[in-house]
N, C-alpha and C positions, 0 to 999 in steps of 0.2 A: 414307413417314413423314417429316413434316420435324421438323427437330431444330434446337432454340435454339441460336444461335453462343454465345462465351464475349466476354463483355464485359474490355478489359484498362485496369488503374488503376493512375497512376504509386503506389509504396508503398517503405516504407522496412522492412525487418525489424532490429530495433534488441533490444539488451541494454541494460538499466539497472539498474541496485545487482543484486539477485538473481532477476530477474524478464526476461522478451522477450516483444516486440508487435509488434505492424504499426502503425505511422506514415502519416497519409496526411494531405497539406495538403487543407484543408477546400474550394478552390478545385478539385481533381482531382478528388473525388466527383462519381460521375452526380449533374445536378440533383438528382434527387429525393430523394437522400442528403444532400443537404446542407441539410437543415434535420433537426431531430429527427422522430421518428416512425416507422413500423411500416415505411416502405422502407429507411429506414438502417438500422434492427437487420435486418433482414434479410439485406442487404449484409454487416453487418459476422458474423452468423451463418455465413454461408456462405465469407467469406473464411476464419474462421476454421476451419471443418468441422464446426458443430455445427445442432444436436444430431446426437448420435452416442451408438446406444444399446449401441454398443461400447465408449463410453469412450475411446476411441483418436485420434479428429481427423484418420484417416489424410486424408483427405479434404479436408483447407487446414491453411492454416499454426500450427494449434493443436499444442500438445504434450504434450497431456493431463493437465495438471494447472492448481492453479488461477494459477499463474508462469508459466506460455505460454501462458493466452488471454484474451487479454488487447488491447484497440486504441486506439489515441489520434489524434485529431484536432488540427490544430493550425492556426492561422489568425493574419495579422496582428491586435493588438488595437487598436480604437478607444477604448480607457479610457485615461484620463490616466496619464499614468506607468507603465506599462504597453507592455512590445515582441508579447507574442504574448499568446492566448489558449490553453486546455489545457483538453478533454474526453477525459475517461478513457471506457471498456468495459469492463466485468469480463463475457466472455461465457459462459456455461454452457455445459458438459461435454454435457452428456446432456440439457437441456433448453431450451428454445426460447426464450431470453430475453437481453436484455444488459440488464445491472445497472447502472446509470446515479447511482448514490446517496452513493459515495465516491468519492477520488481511490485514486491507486497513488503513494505514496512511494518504492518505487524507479524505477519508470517515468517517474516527475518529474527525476531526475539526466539524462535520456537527451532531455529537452523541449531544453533551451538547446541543446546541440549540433545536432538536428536543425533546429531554427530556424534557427540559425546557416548550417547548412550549406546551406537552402534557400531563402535570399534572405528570411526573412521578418525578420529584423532589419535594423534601419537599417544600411549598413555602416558609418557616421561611427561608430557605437558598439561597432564590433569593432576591436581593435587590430590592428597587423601581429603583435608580441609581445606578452605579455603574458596578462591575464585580462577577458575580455569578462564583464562582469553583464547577464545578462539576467533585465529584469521580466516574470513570468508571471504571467497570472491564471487561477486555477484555478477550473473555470467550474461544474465539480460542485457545490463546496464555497463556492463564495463566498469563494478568498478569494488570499493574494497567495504568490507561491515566488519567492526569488531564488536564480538560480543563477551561479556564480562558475565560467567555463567556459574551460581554458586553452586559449591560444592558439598558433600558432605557423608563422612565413612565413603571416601571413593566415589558416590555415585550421584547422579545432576539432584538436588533437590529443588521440588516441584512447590511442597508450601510453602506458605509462608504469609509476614502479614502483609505486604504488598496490598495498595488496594488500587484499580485503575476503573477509571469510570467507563461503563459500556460492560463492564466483566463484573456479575454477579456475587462470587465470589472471591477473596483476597487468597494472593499467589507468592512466590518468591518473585522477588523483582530480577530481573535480567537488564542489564543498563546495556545498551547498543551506541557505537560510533558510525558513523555513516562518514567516512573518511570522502576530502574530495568531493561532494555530492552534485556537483554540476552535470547533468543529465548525458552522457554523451548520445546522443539519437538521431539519428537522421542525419533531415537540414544545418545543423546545431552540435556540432561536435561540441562538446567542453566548454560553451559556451552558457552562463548563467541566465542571460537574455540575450535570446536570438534573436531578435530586433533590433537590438542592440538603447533600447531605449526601457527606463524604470518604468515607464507611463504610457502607454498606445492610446490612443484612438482606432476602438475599431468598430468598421461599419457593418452593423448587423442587420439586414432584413425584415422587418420588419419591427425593430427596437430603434431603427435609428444608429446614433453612433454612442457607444459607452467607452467611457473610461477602463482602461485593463492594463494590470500587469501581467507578463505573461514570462515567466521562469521556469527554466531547468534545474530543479535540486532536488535532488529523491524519487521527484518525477516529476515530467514537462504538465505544468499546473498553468489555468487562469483563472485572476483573481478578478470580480467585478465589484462594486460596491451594491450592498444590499439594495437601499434606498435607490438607485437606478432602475430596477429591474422590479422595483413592487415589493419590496419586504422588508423586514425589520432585523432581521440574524438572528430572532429567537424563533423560529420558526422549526417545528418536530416534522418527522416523517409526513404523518398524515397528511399535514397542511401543503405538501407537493406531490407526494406518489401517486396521491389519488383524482389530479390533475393531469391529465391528457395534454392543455394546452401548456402547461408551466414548463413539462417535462419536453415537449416540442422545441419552447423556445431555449431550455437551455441545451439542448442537442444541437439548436443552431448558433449558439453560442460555442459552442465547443468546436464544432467542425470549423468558422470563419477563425478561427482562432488558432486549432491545428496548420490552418493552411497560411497564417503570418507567423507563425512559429516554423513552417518550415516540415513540417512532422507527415505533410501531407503533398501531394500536388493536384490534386484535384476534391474540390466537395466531398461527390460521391466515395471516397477511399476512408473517411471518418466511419462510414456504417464497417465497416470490417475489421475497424481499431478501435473497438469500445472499450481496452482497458486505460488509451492514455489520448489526448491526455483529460486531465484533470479539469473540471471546472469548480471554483469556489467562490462564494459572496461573501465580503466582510464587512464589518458596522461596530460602531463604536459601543462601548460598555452597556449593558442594562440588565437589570434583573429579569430572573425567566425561572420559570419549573421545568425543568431536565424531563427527559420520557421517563424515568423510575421515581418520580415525584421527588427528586431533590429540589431544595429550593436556590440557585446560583444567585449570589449576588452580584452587585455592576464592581461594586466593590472590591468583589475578591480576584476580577476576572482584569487583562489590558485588551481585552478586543472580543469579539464576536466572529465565531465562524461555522460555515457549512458549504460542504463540498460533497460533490454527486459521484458515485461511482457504477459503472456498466447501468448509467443509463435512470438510476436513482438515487436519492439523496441518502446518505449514508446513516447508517444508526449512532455514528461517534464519529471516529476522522480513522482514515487513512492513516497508516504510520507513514509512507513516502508523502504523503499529504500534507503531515504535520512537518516532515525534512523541507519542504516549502514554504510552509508557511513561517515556521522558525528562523530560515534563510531569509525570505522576503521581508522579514520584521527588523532584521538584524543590516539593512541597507536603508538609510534615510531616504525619503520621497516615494516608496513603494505605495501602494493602497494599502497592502497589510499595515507598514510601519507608523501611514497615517492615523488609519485605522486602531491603530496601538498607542497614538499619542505623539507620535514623529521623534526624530534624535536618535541617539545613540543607543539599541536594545540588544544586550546580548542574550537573554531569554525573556518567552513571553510565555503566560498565560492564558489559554483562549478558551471560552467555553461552546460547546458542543454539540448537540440534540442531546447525549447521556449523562454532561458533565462538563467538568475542566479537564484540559491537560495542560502540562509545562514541558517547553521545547526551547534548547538552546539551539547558538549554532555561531560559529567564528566566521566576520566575512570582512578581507580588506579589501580595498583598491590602489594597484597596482598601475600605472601607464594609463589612468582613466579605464580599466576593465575590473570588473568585479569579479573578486578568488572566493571561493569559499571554501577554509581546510578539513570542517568536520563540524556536523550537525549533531545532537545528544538530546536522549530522550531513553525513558523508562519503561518497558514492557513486565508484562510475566508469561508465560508459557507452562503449557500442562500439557503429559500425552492422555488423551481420554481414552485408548482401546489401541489394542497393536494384538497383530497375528497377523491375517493374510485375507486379502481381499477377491473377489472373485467376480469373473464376470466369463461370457457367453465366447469362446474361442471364436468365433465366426468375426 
């Protein structure tokens, strides 16, 4: 019988905000991964272990949910002003696809260092100490990430005291801009609300019709209010993953909504775009115990929130998540910005399933259209293991 040898590819296993992926300069790819198309997702399915109709990934470097599987590419950029380029993966669990459609705002804090640390930035532009900016372009999205990446003797330093809720351990902080952050996708080019309205009405199926915002910033997000929908926003993993029907209704929340956002033209095309968009429930202040037994106060926090990703409720938030929801706080009349106290907000506080985070973001209005020139938030980044990853040539 002969048997395929194992193909091996240099790759980085990296941690960024709340989230880990595999990193691979776009120059290491077998040729034929290095262009888009059915040999790259392939590649990158099988590095990752999916599908796996166990659910598990024992099988590559996935970790079974939708925070570790996750891969990025990264490549010197030929765009003006601009040091690298950044394609995201969002790869499916159980089904045979990578999701190609949005970026990973935590996974974006973990880009500058690895650039950095791979010869793909100019070194004139790295200090000895200091804080190296590196220009990203985010090639999903169309659009630009500056990361503010400290330095130290020459080389990315990793610790530090940083501490972000959802991450175990405290890191060096990595502060990210998310320049411009209005979604450009689909239906909705450049457009903050595709709708063109702060507030929808949309009719949902068996819910009847809810209140929603539905925004383009970091990534095409809908907001519901908790109390609509049966919940209070301190609500932990448990209390929805392991509901069947919760998780039903808000897959029909998210596809009726894809499809007034524009992101979609029929239902059925939501099942094959599970990384966007986004669905979130927000609610007003209250004390809650975080999943690592902190205790949040109503006090410490302006609003309440939780947002589902590939299909479950996330362990912390989304970094393009929190670009939305920062955005959406930062425009009077939104849910979020109610949800926050209403008025004038240029950063909010919100807590989490793991914690709080704090997320600014600049939003004017223009001609009656809402601009938003740059969203800002705090990550850290660590590489956990780097060498070369291996998988089955076939």
């Amino acid at each position: 019988m002969k048997h395929a040898p194992q193909i091996s590819i240099p790759a980085t296993y990296m941690r960024g905000g709340t989230s880990k992926g595999v990193f691979f300069r776009l120059q290491d790819l077998p040729v034929a991964a290095q262009t888009p198309g059915a040999e790259r997702d392939a590649l990158l399915l099988r590095v990752i272990g999916s599908p796996d109709h166990y659910g598990k990934q024992i099988d590559g470097m996935g970790g079974a949910t939708s925070s570790t599987s996750k891969t990025v590419i990264v490549t010197t950029s030929m765009r003006p002003d601009h040091d690298v380029d950044y394609l995201f993966g969002q790869v499916s669990i159980d089904k045979p696809f990578v999701d190609w459609s949005g970026n990973c705002g935590n996974l974006s804090a973990a880009v500058g260092p690895f650039a950095i640390s791979n010869g793909l930035v100019d070194a004139n532009r790295v200090p000895r100490d200091g804080v190296a900016v590196v220009r990203i372009w985010q090639a999903n999205i169309g659009k630009t990430i500056v990361a503010h990446v400290p330095i130290t003797n020459g080389a990315v330093q990793e610790t530090g005291d940083f501490e972000l809720d959802g991450v175990t351990f405290p890191a060096a902080e990595v502060q990210l801009e998310f320049m411009d952050p209005a979604a450009a996708d689909d239906g909705a080019v450049g457009s903050v609300f595709p709708t063109g309205n702060l507030v929808d009405d949309l009719d949902v199926p068996g819910l009847g019709t809810l209140k929603a915002t539905m925004i383009n910033a970091g990534i095409p997000t809908i907001f519901v209010n908790a109390g609509a929908i049966g919940y209070t926003g301190t609500e932990l993993q448990d209390a929805i993953n392991g509901d069947a029907k919760a998780l039903a209704m808000f897959e029909t929340i998210r596809a009726h909504g894809a499809m007034r956002m524009g992101l979609i033209k029929h239902l059925d095309e939501a099942a094959t775009r599970q990384h966007t968009p986004k669905v979130a429930f927000v609610a007003r202040p209250a004390d809650y115990t975080a999943s690592s037994g902190k205790r949040v106060a109503a006090a410490d926090i302006d609003l309440l929130v939780r947002a589902l990703s590939m299909g479950k409720l996330h362990h912390a938030m989304m970094g393009t998540a929190a670009v939305a929801i920062g955005t959406a706080a930062a425009i009077p009349g939104t849910l979020v910005n109610l949800a926050a106290g209403g008025g004038a907000l240029k950063a909010v506080r919100f807590g989490h399933p793991s914690g709080t985070l704090r997320v600014g973001a600049e939003a004017t209005r223009v001609d009656g259209e809402w601009t938003v020139t740059k969203a800002i938030m705090s990550r850290s980044a660590r590489v956990l293991m780097e060498g070369r990853v291996r998988v089955p040539a076939a």
